[in-house]
Structure formats: C-alpha cells, structure tokens
N, C-alpha and C positions, 0 to 999 in steps of 0.2 A: 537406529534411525527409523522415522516410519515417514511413510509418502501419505500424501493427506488424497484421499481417495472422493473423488466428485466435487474438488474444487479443477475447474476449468476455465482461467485465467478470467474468471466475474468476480467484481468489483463486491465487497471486500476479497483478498486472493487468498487468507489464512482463516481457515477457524475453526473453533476445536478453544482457541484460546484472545486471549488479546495480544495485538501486538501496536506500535506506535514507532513514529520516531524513524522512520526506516531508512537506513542507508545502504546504497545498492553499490557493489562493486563488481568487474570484472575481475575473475583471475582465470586462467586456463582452458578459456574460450567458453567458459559457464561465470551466470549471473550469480553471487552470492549475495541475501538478502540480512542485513545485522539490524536487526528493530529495538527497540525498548520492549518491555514486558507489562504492558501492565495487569493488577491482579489487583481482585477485591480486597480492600484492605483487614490484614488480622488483628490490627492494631486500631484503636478507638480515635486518636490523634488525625489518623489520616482517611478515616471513614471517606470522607468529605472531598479530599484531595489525591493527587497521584501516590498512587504507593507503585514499586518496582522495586525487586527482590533478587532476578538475574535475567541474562541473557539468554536468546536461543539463537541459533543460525540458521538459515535458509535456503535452499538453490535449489537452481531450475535451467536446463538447458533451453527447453523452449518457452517461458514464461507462461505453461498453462499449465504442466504436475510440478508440484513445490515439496520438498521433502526436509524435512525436520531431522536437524544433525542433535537436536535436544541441547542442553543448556550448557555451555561453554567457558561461563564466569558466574559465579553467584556471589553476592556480599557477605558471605563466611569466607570466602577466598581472600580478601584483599586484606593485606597485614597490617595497612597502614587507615583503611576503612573503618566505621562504624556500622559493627554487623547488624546490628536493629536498626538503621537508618532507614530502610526501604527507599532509599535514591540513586539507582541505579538506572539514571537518565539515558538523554540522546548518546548514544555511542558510532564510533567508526572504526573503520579498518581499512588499511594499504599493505602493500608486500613490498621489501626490498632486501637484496642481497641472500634470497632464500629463507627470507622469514616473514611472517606476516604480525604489524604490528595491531593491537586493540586496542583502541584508546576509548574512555569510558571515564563519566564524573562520578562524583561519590561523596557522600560527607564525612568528613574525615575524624577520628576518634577525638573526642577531646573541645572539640572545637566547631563554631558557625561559620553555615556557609558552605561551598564545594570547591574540590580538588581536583585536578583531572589525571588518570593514573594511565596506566601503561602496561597490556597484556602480551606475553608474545607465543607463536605457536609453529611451530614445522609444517602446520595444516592448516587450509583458510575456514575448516570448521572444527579447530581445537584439537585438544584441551589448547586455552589456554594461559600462561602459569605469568599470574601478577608479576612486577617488580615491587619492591622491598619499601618505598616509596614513590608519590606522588613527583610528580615534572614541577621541580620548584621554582617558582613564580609566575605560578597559574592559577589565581584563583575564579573562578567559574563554571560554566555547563556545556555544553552541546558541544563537543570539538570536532570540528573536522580539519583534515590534512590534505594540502595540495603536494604534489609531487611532481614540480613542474619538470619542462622538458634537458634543462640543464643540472637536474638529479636535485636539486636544491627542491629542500621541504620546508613547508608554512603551514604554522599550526594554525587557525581559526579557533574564535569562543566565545559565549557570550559573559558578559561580567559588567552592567553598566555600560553599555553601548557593545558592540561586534570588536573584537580585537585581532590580531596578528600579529605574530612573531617567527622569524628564524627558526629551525632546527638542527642541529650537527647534524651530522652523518647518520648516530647510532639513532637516530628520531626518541631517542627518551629526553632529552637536554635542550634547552634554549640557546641561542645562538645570536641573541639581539633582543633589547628591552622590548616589551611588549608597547606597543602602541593603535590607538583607537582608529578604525579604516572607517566605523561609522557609528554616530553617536544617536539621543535618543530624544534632542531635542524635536519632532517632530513625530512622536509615537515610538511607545515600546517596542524593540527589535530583539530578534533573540534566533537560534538555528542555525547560521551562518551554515549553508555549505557553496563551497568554490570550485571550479573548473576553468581552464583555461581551453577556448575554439579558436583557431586559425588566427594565431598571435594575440587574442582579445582575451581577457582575463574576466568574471563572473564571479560576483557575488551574489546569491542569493540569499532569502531570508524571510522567515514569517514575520509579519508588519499589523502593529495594528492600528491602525488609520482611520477609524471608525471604534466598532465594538467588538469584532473579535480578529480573529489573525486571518491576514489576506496572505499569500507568498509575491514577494517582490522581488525585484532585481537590481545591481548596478553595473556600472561595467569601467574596465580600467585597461591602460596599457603597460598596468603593472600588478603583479602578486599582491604587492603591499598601496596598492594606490596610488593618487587619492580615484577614490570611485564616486561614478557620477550617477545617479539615481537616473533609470531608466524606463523603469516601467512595473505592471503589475503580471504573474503567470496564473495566477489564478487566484478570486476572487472571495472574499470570505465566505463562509457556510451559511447557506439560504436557511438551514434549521437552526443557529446557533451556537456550535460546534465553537467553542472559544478556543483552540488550537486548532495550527496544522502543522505539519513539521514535514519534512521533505530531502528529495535528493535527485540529481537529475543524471542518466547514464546513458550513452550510446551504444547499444549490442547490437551485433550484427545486423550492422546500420540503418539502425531506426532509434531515437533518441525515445527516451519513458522519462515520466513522470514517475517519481515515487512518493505517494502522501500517506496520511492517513487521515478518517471521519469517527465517527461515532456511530456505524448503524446495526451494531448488535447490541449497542446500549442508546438508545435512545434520550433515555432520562437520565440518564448519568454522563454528563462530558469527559468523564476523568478518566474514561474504558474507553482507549479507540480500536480501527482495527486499518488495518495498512489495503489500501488502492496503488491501481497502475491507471497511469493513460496514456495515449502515446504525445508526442512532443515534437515542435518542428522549429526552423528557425524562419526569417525573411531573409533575402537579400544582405540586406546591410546589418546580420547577424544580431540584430534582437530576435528577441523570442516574442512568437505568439501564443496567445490568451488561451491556457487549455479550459476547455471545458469538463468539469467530472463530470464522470458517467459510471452507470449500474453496469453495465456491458464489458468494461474493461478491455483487454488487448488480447492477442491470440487466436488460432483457431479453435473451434470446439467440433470435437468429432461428433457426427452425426449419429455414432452408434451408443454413443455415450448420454447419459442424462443431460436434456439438456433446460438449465434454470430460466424459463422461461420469464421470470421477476428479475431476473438482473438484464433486462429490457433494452433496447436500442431507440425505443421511442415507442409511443403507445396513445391512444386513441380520443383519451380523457380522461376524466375520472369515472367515467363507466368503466374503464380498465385500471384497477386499482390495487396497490400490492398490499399484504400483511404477513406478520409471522406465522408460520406452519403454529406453533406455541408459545403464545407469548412469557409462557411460564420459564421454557428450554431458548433461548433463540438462537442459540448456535446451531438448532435444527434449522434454517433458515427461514426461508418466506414462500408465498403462494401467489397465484396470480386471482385476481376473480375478476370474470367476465359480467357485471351485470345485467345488460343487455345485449339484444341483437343487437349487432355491426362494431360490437366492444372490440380492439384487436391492439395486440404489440407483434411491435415487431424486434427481430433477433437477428443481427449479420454476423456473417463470417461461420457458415460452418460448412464442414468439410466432410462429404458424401462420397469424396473417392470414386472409384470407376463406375460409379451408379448402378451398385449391386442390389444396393436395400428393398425390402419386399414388403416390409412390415411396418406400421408406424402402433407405437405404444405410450399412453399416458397415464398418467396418473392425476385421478380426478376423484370429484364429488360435489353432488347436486340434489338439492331439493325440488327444483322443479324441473330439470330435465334442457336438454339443448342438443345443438348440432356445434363440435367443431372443427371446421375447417384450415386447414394446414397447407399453407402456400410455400414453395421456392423457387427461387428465381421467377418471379412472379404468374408460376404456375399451382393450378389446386393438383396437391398430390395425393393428399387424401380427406377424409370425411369421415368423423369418428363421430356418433349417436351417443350420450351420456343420458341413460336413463334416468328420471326425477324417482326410483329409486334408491341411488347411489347417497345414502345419509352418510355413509364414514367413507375413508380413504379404499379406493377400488382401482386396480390398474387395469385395463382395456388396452383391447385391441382391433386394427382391420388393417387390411390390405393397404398396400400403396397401388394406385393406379399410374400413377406416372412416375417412374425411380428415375430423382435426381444426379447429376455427376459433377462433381470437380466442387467448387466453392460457391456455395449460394445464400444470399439472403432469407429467413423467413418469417411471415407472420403467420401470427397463430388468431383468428377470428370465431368468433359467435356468430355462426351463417343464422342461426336459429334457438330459439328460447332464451332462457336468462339467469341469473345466478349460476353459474357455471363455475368453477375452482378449480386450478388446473396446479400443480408441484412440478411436474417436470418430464417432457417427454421424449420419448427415444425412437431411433431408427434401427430395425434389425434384416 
C-alpha cells in the first residue's frame, strides 16, 4: 500500500495515475474510493478511446491523505472476460453479511457488447476473487447497487436507457426481469448511481442534454420508480470534457460529490482524473447546483505544502495557472503572479495553536517581486523574490503575525511582476 504524499484533498485528489468513474462507499467509519482506471492505450484500436485494464482502491479517513490499496481486479482475473478487452468500466461495491461485493462490466470472451460480473472479498480493499460467471441477464455497463433499508437490493445499469432489477439475497442473481426506470428519448444517459434520503429514493446520472455530459437527477417514492426528472447537480464541463461520471456519499455528516474531469490531460478526454466537492440538499430535498472547484474539500495543514493553483478564487487572469511540465503533468501546476495586485486566494487551512514562525515558498522570477501572504485577512508575512531566481529556489522569512486555528489565505503580488509561485509552507 503506498499513501500518496502532498496530495491534500485539491481537486484532482489522486495522482501519480488516472483514475475515473469513481464510486465512494462507507464501510467502517472510513470512505473507500473504487474508480476505473484509465491508462494510455497499448493497443493501436483504442488509442483514441477508453482503454482500462484493472481496478485500484482507495481510503481515506479524513478525505485529505488517500492511500492506494494497489490493484484489486485486473482483466486476466475474470474467467469468463476477454483479457485483451481493456473494458474494465464504471465499477462498484456494497458489503453485506460479512463480505463485500464488486461489481464491475467487462466484455465478455466471445462475444459483443458488456457483461456485468461479480467480485467478492473479506476486505473492502481485496483481493478480490471473480465468480465463474457473469449475472445472467445483464447486458451493459456502469452498475450500481442500492441496498435499501429493508435489506432488499437493486441492481442499476446502463444498456439503452438506465435499468433496474431485484437481487436475491446472495446479490450475484436477478430476482425480477429487468425493466427501464429511464429511457433515452431525450438525450444519452448512462452511470446511474442510486440512494435513497429520508424515505425519497435518487437517481442520478450523467446527461447529455447539450454536447457533453451534465450529471442530473430524478427522484421517486420508490427503488424501482417511476422517477420524475428533477433537476441538474452539476453542469457540463466549461473545457469540454465529454464525460462525467459520479457518486454521491454522506460521511461524517457532510454529503460530497464524487466526479471526475480531465486536468492532467487536457487534450486528451479519454484520461480523467477523480474530484471531490462538498454537496447539500434544500428543504424539500432536492439537491443544489454543485459548483466544481480546484480547492476541493478538507483541511490543509499549514505546515504542509500548500498548492497554491488549486485556488479558492483568484484575481484574473493576471493570476493565471499552468503545468510545473507540461511534458510530466502529474508533477502538477504553478501559480503566476503577472502583475502587482495579482492574488488567489486558498481557505480552509489549519495553523493550529499558532505556533508557526516561518513562512517558505517555492518560487521563480525573472524580474523580481514582493509576496505578500495574508490569513484571516491579516499580512503575516512578506517574502522579496529576487529577479535573480531563473530556475526553481525555495525561500524563506519570518512570520510577523503567527496565525491560529482555521483561516483563509491569499497569496498577492504587493510588488513587481511575473512572479511563479509552486507551493508554500508554514514551519
């Protein structure tokens, strides 16, 4: 297992690799995180398109270090798979009776088109050991499973519209013909994931209503419907992004968003990489309009690097982000100040009993600046970057006012211009 070190719940929350598709579950008072995988294709066929080869798992007790249980399922596992297939889509996972089940599509040896199979494990991060076959009379992708309050399970999928059906007990078996909860006569649907909040039942689903996928909603007084289309959670991607795919969870009572974007591949849509945001309802239990954001959820310790470019809001485009490399980009990104009074801002980080004595960045400047570091909309320090600094240089000075407890901050250009800022720390 390895803990992904200087990711601090900013938006994408994994990297190192791609991941998609992400389905968030509770077990044991810790989030587990089950995504798709995607990966540059080895295969000339799917250059172009998704390729996915296997699974990894995820958790994270407080949604800001994520650690990697490493790969769980891969397409040489599945017996009844096509191990060259590279479609190892949206997947999910529930626990019941002491085991946790993996449900996962795949395309099947022999044959067109997708199967959805069934992995089972004594642990919510594996191994876990396929069955022998696929869940017969299921042909399609994305399945998710409700596990409503009177123990009765409902598979979800897509195939031609959103489907639902029964499950026995053993959740590998159908328990009722499969029937359509929502069709496609008004735009491609596909993702379905379900929940049920204080008696009202939730369908969601990426929608495309336009030109690429929006995540929608509908809502029902029943598992199996009918559902009444209700609204949008979040809006298509301002870059283009033609998928999104998604999952909604309540941990320790605050509901998140689970999606994914494309921003370590930019020019490629078929690489995403998984976001968090946080989620709320109204009154009469609709859901409102999440906004994404670079910021993402969590605290971020103040002694810890912090990604200045995965921003809270920011000034203009005199304050403008890019890749550290755009060669590498899993190295992240960088902030640049172009002018005086350039600024972002970053909330939610956590200073603790306001011991910190030292503020340290990591910069580089051709012409030189002053910047200014506010929290809680106090100047707490003033760091000089000489227009010597051509390559990466970390600096240092003093804090004159040591912050405590949880504060906002921005980070500004009091003085000069082109400024480049990666990430700075409190010690």
């Amino acid at each position: 297992m390895a803990a992904f070190a200087g990711i601090h719940a900013q938006n994408p929350i994994i990297t190192g690799q791609f991941t998609a598709d992400p389905t968030a579950r509770v077990f044991d008072g810790k989030l587990y995180l089950y995504p798709s995988h995607d990966i540059p294709s080895p295969i000339e066929r799917l250059k172009e398109w998704f390729c996915m080869a296997d699974y990894h798992v995820f958790s994270s007790e407080n949604l800001v270090d994520w650690t990697d249980h490493g790969v769980i399922l891969s397409q040489e596992d599945v017996p009844w798979g096509d191990a060259g297939s590279y479609s190892m889509w949206a997947p999910d996972c529930v626990y019941k009776d002491g085991k946790y089940y993996f449900f996962f599509p795949a395309s099947p040896k022999g044959k067109k088109g997708f199967n959805i199979g069934v992995a089972v494990s004594d642990r919510p991060y594996g191994p876990f050991q396929p069955l022998a076959e696929p869940i017969k009379g299921v042909n399609g992708i994305d399945p998710c499973v409700l596990l409503d309050k009177d123990g009765q399970a409902y598979l979800y999928w897509s195939g031609r519209g959103l489907n639902v059906a029964r499950l026995k007990s053993n959740l590998t078996e159908l328990d009722s013909e499969p029937m359509q909860v929502m069709d496609v006569k008004d735009g491609f649907k596909e993702g379905p994931f379900a929940f049920e909040r204080n008696g009202k039942y939730y369908l969601t689903y990426p929608w495309v209503k336009d030109k690429t996928e929006c995540l929608a909603y509908a809502m029902s007084d029943s598992p199996t419907g009918p559902f009444e289309y209700t609204g949008i959670i979040m809006e298509q991607s301002p870059t283009g992004c033609w998928t999104n795919h998604h999952s909604l969870v309540q941990y320790k009572g605050q509901w998140y968003l689970f999606y994914h974007h494309n921003d370590y591949s930019p020019e490629f849509d078929k690489n995403r990489s998984v976001r968090i945001d946080s989620l709320s309802f109204n009154a009469d239990g609709t859901i409102r309009q999440v906004i994404p954001t670079l910021r993402g959820v969590g605290l971020t310790d103040a002694r810890r690097n912090i990604q200045i470019d995965r921003y809270s809001a920011r000034s203009g485009e005199e304050a403008s982000i890019d890749f550290l490399n755009p060669e590498k980009k899993f190295d992240g990104w960088k902030t640049l100040l172009s002018r005086n009074g350039a600024w972002v801002d970053y909330n939610r980080v956590d200073f603790g009993e306001g011991q910190l004595r030292r503020l340290y960045a990591r910069v580089m400047s051709d012409t030189g600046g002053t910047l200014r570091v506010c929290a809680g909309g106090k100047v707490v320090a003033e760091l000089v970057v000489p227009e010597s600094v051509s390559d990466w240089e970390t600096l240092s000075v003093p804090v004159t006012v040591s912050p405590a407890g949880v504060c906002d901050l921005r980070v500004s250009l009091s003085e000069g211009s082109g400024v480049q800022v990666d990430w700075i720390r409190f010690e």
